[in-house]
C-alpha positions in Angstrom: 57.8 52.7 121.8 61.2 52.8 123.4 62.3 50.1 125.3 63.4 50.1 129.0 66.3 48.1 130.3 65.6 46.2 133.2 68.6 46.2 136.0 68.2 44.7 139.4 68.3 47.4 142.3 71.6 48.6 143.1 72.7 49.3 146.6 72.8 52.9 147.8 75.0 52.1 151.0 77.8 50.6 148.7 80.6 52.5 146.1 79.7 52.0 142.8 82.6 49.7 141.1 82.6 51.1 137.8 83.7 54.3 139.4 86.6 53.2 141.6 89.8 53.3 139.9 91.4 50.5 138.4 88.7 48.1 138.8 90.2 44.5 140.0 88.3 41.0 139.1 86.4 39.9 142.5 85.5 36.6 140.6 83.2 35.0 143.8 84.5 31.5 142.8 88.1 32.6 143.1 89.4 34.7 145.8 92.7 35.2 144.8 92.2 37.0 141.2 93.1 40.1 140.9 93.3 41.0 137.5 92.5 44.4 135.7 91.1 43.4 132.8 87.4 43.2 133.1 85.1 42.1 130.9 82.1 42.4 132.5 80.0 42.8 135.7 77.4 40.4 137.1 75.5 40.7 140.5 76.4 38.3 142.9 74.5 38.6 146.4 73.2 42.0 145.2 76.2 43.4 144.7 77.6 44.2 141.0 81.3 42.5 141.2 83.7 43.2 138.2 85.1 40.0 136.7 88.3 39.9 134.3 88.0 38.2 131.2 90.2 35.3 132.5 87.6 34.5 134.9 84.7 34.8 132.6 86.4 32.4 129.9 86.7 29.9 132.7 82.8 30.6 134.3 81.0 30.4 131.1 82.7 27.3 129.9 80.8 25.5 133.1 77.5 24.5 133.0 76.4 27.0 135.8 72.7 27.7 135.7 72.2 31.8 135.9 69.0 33.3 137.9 68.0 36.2 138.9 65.7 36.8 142.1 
């Protein structure tokens, strides 16, 4: 049986950031990062936002409680 991955819907009106050339962090909790080094994606407000692994180091040392809708 092969497994399916399950990804919330992406939005068709909106450029896909993992296309766009050098990808910036748009950390949602910090406005003013603009760092190239992303680690990951998350969706934020349906949108998929790139954040560096600065960012990331300092979001998932808090005790932030993750949900998807």
């Amino acid at each position: 049986m092969k497994k399916r991955r399950l990804e919330p819907p992406t939005r068709l009106d909106e450029p896909e950031p993992a296309i766009l050339p050098d990808n910036q962090c748009m950390n949602p909790w910090n406005g003013e990062c603009r760092n190239t080094d992303i680690a990951l994606f998350i969706y934020h407000e349906g949108r998929r936002v790139p954040i560096c692994r600065r960012c990331w180091e300092k979001i998932a040392s808090t005790s932030i409680e993750w949900s998807y809708n």
